[in-house]
C-alpha positions as CSV (number, residue, x, y, z in Angstrom):
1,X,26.2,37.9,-6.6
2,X,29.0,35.2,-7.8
3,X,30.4,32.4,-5.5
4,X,33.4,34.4,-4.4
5,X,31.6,37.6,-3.7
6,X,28.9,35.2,-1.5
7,X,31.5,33.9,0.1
8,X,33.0,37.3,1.3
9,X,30.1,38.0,2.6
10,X,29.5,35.3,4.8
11,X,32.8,35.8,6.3
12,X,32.1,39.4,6.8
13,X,28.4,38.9,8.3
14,X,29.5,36.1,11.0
15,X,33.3,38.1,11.9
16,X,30.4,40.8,12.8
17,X,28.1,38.8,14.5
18,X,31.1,37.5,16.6
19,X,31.8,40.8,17.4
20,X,28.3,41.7,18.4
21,X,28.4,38.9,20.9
22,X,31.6,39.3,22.5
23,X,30.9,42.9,23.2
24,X,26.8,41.7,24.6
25,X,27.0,41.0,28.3
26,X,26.4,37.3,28.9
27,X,23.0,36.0,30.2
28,X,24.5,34.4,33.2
29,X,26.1,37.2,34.1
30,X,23.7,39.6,33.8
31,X,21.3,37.4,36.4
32,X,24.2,36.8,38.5
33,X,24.5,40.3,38.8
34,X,20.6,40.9,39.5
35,X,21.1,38.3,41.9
36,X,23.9,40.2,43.9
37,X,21.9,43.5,43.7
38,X,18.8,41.5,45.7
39,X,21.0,40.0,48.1
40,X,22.8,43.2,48.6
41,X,19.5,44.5,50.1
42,X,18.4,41.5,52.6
43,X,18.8,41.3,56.3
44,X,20.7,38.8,58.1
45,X,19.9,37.1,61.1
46,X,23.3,35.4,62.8
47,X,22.9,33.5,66.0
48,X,26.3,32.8,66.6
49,X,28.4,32.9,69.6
50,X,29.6,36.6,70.2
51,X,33.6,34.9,69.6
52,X,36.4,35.5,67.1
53,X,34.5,33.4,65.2
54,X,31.4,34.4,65.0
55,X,33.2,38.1,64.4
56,X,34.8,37.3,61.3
57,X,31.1,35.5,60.0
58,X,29.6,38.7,60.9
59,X,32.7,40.6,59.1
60,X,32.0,38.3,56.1
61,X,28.5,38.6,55.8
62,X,28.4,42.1,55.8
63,X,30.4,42.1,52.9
64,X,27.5,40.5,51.1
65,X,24.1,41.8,52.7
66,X,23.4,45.1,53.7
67,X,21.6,45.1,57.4
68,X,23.1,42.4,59.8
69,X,22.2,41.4,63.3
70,X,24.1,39.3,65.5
71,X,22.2,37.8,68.3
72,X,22.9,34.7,70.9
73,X,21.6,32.2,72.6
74,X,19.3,31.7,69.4
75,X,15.7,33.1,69.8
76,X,13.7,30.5,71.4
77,X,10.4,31.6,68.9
78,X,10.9,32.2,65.2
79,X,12.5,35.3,64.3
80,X,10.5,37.9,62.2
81,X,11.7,40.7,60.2
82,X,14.2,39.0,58.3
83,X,14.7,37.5,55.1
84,X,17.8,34.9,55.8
85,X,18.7,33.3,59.0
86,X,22.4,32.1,59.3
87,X,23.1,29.7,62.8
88,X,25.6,28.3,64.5
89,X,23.9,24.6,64.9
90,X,24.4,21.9,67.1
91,X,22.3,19.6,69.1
92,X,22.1,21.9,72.6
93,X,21.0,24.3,69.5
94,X,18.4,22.4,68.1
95,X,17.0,21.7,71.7
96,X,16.8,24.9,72.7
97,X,15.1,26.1,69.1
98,X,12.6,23.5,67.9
99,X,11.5,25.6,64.9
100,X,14.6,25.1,63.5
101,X,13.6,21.8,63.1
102,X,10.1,22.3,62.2
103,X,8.3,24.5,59.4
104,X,10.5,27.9,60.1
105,X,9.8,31.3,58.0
106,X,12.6,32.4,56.4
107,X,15.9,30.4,54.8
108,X,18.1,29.2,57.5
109,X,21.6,28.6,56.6
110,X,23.4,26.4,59.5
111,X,27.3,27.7,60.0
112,X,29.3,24.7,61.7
113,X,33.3,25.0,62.4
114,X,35.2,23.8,59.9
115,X,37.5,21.3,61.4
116,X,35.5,20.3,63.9
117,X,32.4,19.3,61.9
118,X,28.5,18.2,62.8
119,X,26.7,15.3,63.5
120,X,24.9,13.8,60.2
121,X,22.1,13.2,63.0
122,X,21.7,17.0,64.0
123,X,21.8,17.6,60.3
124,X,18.4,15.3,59.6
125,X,16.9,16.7,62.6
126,X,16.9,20.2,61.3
127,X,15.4,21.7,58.8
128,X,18.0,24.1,57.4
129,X,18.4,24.7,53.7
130,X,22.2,25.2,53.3
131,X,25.2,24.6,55.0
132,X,28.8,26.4,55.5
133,X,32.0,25.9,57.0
134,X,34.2,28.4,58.8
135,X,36.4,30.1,58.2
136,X,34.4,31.0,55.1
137,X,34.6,33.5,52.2
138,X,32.5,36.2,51.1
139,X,31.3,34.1,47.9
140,X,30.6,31.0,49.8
141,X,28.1,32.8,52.2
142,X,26.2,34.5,48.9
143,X,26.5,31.1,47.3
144,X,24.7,29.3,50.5
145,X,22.1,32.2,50.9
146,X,21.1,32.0,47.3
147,X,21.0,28.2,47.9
148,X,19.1,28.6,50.7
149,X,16.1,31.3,49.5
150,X,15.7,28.6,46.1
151,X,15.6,25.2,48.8
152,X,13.0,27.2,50.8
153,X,10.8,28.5,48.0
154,X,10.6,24.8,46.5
155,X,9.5,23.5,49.7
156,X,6.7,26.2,50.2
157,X,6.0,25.2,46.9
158,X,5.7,21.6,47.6
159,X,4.0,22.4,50.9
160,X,0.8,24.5,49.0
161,X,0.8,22.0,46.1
162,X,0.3,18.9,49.3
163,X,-1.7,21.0,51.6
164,X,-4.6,21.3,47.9
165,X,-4.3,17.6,47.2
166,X,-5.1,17.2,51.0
167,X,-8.2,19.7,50.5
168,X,-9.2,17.6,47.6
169,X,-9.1,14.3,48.5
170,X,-11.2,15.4,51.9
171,X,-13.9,17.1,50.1
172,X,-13.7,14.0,47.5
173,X,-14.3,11.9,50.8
174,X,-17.1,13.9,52.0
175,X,-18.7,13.8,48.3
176,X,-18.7,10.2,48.7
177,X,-20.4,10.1,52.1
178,X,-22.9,12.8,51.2
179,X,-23.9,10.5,48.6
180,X,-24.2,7.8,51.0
181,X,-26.5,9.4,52.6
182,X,-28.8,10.6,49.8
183,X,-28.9,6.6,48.4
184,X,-30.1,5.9,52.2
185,X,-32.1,8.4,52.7
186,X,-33.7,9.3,49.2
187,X,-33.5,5.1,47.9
188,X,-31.4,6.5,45.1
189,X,-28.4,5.1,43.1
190,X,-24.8,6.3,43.4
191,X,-25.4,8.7,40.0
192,X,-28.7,9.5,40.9
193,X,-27.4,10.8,44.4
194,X,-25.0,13.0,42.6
195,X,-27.1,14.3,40.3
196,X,-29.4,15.2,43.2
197,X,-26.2,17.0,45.1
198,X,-25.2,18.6,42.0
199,X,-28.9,19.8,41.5
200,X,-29.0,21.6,45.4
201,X,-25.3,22.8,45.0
202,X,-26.5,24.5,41.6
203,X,-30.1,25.8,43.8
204,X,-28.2,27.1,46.3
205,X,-24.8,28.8,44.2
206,X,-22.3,26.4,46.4
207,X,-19.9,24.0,45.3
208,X,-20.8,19.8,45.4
209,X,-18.0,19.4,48.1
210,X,-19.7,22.5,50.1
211,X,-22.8,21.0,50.0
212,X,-21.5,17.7,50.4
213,X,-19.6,18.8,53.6
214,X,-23.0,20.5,54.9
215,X,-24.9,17.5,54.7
216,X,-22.1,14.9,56.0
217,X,-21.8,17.6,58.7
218,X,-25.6,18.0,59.5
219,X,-25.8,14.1,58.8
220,X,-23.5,13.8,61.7
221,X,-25.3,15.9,64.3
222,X,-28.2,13.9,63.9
223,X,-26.8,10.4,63.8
């Protein structure tokens, strides 16, 4: 193939490929889209004042989720059953709902009026995971509840990671006092002492920190 005939080619091949991809569905969209479809299907908890207001939020969110429940005052215990939980939030809120300012089970999106505004104070007391302003749209609501469902997942990740790094470093601790107590008891060194936990652990098909915890644990009953 000469130069010129190479050249044709080339131009061919990539007009092609640019028509491949203009006709492919972009990646963004197609998870945007998957997205949508998920959030179509969750139910919405909205503690919200039953007032114009809070009927055009429930209006608007019902053009985004499927099931929708309107409830007030807000429940005093955690509501079950539901995968989002949008509330009107101010401090008489807060006070009258402490888990929205502790460890709550779903995504909590706090709704606050527009013009008037919150206190930044009632915002750090809370624990909410987005944030929206009425009058809102359809899109900002989806937008706040996808926000939401990613803050939430991250902090029950960070949550499990924290709560196994507190398991560790206790049963490290308790490896260290088991071993205390074999140098005391058995006149052993530090290595010797763990060789000797590692030696019953093995005997007894446990782990060193369950033994370790046994023996701190019997240790302590004694002393």
């Amino acid at each position: 193939m000469n130069d010129r005939a190479l050249h044709h080619h080339s131009r061919a091949a990539s007009a092609d490929g640019r028509q491949r991809a203009s006709s492919a569905e972009p990646r963004a969209t197609r998870h945007s889209g998957a997205g949508q479809a998920d959030l179509r299907q969750a139910t919405v908890l909205i503690a919200h004042p039953k007032d114009p207001q809070g009927t055009t939020l429930m209006q608007t969110v019902r053009r985004v989720v499927s099931t929708v429940e309107v409830v007030w005052p807000v429940p005093v215990l955690p509501p079950l059953g539901f995968d989002y939980a949008i509330v009107a939030l101010d401090s008489d809120v807060l006070l009258s709902a402490p888990w929205l300012s502790g460890a709550p089970p779903l995504p909590i999106v706090a709704v606050v009026d527009g013009e008037k505004g919150i206190a930044p104070e009632v915002l750090r007391l809370s624990n909410v995971q987005a944030i929206v302003a009425t009058p809102c749209q359809p899109a900002a609501i989806a937008a706040n509840l996808t926000l939401a469902r990613s803050v939430f997942s991250y902090e029950r990740r960070m949550q499990n990671k924290l709560a196994k790094l507190e398991e560790t470093l206790h049963a490290s601790r308790q490896i260290e006092q088991a071993k205390l107590i074999v140098m005391q008891q058995r006149k052993l060194r530090a290595n010797e002492a763990y060789d000797y936990l590692r030696r019953q652990a093995m005997t007894k098909q446990m782990s060193v920190a369950a033994i370790s915890a046994a023996l701190v644990d019997a240790y302590g009953l004694i002393d």
